[in-house]
N, C-alpha and C positions, 0 to 999 in steps of 0.2 A: 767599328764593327757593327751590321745592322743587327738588330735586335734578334732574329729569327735565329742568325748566325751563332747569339751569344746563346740562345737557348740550346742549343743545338752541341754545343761546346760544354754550360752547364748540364746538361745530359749525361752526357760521357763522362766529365768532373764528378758527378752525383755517384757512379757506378765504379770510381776510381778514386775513391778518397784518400788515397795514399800522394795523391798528384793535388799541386794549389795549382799548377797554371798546364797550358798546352802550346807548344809556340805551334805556330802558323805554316811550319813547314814540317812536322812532326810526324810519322808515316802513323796514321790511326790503326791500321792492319797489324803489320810489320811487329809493332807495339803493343798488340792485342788489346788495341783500346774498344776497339770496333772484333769481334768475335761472331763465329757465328750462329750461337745463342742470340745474341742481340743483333743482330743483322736485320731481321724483316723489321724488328721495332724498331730501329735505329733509321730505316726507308721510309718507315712510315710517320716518324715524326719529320725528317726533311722534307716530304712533301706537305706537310701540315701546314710547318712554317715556311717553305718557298712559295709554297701555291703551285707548285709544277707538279703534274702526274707524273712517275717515274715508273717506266716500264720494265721488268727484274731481267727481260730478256734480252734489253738490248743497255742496260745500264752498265756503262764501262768501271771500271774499280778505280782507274787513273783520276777521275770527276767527286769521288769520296772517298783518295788514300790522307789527303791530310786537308786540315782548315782552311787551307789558302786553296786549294780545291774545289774547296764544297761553295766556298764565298764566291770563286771564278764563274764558279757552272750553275751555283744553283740562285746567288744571291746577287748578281752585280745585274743592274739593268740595261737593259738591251743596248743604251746609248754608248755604257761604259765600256763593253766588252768590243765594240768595233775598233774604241780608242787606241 
């Protein structure tokens, strides 16, 4: 998992301490892990640690419903995702 990813996971963990782990295909929404209370904070730490500007207008929910998502779109590098 890259680092940015795991912060990103500890996050969410931090604000759900009822939860030790998140699997990878877990709907974060759905599960109200991800609310939206914490929604703008939650965009704006994934752009911190991707390094991507994320625009709230055209940001699809399918790209931040679960971990295996956020790591697809926001975290795998350019070479991996042609693969």
């Amino acid at each position: 998992m890259a680092d940015g990813l795991q912060t990103v996971k500890n996050w969410i963990l931090d604000r759900h301490p009822e939860r030790d782990d998140i699997a990878a295909d877990l709907d974060l929404i759905e599960n109200r892990l991800i609310d939206s209370l914490s929604f703008v904070e939650f965009v704006f730490l994934l752009e911190q640690e991707s390094g991507t500007a994320i625009r709230m207008e055209t940001l699809e929910v399918e790209s931040i419903r679960t971990l295996g998502a956020i790591e697809q779109h926001f975290f795998k590098a350019p070479a991996e995702v042609q693969a």
